[in-house]
C-alpha positions as a Markdown table, in Angstrom:
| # | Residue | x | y | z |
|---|---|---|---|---|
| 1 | Unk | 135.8 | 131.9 | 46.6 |
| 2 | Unk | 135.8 | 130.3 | 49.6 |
| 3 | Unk | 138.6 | 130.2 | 52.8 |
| 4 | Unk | 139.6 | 126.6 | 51.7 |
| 5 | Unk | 140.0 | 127.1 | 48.5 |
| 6 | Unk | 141.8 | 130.6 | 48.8 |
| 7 | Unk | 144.1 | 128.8 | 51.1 |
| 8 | Unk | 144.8 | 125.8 | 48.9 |
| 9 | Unk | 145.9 | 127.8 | 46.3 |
| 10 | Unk | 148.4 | 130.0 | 48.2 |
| 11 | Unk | 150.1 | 127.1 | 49.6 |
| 12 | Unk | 150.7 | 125.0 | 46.6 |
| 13 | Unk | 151.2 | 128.4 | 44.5 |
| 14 | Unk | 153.6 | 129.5 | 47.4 |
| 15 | Unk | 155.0 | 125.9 | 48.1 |
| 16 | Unk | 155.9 | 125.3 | 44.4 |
| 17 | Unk | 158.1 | 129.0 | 44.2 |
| 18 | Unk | 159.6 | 129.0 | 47.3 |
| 19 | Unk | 160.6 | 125.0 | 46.7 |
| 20 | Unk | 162.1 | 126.4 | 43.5 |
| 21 | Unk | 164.5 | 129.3 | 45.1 |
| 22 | Unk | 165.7 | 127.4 | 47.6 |
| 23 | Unk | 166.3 | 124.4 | 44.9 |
| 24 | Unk | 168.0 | 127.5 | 42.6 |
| 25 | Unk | 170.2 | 128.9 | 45.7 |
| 26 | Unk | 171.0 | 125.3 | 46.8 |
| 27 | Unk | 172.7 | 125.1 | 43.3 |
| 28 | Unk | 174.3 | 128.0 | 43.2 |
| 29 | Unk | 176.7 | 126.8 | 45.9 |
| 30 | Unk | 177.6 | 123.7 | 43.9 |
| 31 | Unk | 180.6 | 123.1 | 41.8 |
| 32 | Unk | 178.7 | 122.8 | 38.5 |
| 33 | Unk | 180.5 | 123.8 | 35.5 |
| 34 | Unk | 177.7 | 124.4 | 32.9 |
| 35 | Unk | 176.3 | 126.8 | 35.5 |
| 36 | Unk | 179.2 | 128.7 | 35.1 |
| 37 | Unk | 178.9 | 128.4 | 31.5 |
| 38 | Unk | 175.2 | 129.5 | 31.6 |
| 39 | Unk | 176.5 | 133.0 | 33.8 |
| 40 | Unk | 179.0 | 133.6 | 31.2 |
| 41 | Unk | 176.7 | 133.1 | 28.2 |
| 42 | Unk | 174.6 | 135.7 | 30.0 |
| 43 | Unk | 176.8 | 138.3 | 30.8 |
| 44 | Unk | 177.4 | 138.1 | 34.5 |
| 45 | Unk | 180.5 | 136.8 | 36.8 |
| 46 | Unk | 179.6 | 133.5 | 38.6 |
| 47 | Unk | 180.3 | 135.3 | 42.2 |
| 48 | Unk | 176.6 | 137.0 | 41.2 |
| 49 | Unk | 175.1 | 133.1 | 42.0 |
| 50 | Unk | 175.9 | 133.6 | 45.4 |
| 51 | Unk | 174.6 | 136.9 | 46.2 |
| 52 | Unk | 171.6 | 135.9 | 44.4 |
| 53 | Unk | 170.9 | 132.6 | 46.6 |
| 54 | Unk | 171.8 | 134.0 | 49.9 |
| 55 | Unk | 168.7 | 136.7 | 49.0 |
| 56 | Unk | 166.6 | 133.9 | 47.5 |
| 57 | Unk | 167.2 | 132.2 | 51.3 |
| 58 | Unk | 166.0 | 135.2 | 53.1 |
| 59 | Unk | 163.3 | 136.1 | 51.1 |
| 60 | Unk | 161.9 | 132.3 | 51.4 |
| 61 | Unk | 162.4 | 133.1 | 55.4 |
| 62 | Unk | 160.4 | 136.5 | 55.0 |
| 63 | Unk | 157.7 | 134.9 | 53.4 |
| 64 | Unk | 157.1 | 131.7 | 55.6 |
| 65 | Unk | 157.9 | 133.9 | 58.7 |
| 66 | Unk | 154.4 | 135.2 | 60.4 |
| 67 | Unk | 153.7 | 138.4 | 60.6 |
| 68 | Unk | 156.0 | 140.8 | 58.9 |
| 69 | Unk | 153.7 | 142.5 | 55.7 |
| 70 | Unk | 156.2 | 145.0 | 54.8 |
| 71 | Unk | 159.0 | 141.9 | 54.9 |
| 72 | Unk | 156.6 | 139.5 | 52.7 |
| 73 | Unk | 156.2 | 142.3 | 50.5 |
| 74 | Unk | 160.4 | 143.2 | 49.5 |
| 75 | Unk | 160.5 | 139.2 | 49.1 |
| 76 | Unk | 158.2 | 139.4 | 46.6 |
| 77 | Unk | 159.9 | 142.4 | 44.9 |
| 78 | Unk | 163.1 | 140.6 | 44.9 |
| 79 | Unk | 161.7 | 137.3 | 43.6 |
| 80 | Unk | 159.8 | 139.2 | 40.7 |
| 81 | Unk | 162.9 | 141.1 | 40.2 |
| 82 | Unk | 165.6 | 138.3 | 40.3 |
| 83 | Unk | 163.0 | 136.1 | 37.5 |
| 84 | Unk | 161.9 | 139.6 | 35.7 |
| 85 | Unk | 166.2 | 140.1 | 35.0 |
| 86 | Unk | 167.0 | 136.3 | 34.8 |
| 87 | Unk | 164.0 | 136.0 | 31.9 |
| 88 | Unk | 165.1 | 139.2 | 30.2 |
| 89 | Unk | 168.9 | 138.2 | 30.9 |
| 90 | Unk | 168.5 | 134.8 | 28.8 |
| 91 | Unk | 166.3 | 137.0 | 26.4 |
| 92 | Unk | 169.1 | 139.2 | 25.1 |
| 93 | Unk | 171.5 | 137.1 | 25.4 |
| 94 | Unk | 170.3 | 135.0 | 22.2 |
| 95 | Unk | 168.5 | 132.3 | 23.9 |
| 96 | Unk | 166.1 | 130.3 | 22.6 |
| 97 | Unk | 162.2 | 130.6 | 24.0 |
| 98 | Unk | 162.4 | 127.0 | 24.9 |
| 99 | Unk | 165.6 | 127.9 | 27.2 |
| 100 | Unk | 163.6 | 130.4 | 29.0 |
| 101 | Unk | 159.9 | 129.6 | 29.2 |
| 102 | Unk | 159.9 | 128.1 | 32.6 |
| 103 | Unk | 160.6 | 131.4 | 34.1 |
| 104 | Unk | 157.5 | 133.0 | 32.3 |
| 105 | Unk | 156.2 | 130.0 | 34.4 |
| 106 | Unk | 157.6 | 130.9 | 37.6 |
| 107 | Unk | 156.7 | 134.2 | 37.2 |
| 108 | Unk | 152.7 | 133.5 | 36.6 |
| 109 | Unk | 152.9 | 130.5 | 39.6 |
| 110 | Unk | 154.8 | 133.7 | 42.0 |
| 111 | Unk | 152.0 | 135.9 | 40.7 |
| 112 | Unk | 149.7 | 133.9 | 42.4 |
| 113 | Unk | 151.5 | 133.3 | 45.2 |
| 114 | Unk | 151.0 | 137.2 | 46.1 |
| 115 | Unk | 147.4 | 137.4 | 44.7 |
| 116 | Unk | 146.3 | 135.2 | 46.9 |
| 117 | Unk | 148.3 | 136.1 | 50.2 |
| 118 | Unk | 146.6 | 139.3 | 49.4 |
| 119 | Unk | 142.8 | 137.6 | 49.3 |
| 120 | Unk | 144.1 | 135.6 | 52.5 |
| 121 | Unk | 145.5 | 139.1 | 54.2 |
| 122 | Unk | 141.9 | 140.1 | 53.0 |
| 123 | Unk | 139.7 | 137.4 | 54.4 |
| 124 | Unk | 141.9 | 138.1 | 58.3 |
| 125 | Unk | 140.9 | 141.4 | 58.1 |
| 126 | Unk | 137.1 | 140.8 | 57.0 |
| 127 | Unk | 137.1 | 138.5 | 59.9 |
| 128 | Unk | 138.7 | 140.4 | 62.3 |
| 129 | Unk | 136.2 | 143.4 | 61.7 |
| 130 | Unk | 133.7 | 141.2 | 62.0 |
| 131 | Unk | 134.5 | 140.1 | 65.8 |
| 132 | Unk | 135.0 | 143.6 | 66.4 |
């Protein structure tokens, strides 16, 4: 796979997730009452919204931020941990696939986000040995 491509495919994969925490954290600060419902239907107190978007803003920081590895990488974590327990959360709280597919979808479209700031991390390095 070439540079291009490798680079197309992180930003769109990385543009699409990070477009979709910050559009999830935005909304967690909103008054919205079937939000509220959702949280209670799942087991948790609305207060854990907030916590959740203010990390879902820092990790979109970390990752857009140059430099950084070990930051990028606890992003990551987080964003695979918060859709990992939001996916299992809706899961065993009786909810219907169709209610929780999309996150199987953010999880495959944040999957590739880090696969493929790996083959770009990859592709630096090849090229910096090769000036070397």
């Amino acid at each position: 796979m070439n540079k291009t491509t490798i680079n197309i495919i992180y930003w769109i994969s990385t543009g699409l997730i990070l477009a979709m925490m910050l559009f999830s954290a935005a909304s967690s600060f909103m008054e919205n009452p079937d939000g509220a419902k959702m949280m209670t239907a799942i087991g948790y107190r609305p207060y854990v919204l907030h916590l959740l978007a203010v990390a879902k803003i820092l990790g979109v920081i970390a990752i857009l931020t140059p430099g950084f590895p070990r930051l990028k990488e606890w992003a990551y974590a987080g964003f695979t941990f918060d859709l990992i327990g939001a996916t299992y959360s809706f899961y065993a709280s009786g909810f219907a696939f169709k209610d929780w597919a999309f996150m199987v979808v953010l999880i495959v479209v944040l999957a590739c986000s880090y696969i493929f700031y790996h083959k770009r991390l990859k592709l630096k390095g090849t090229a910096a040995g090769s000036v070397a």
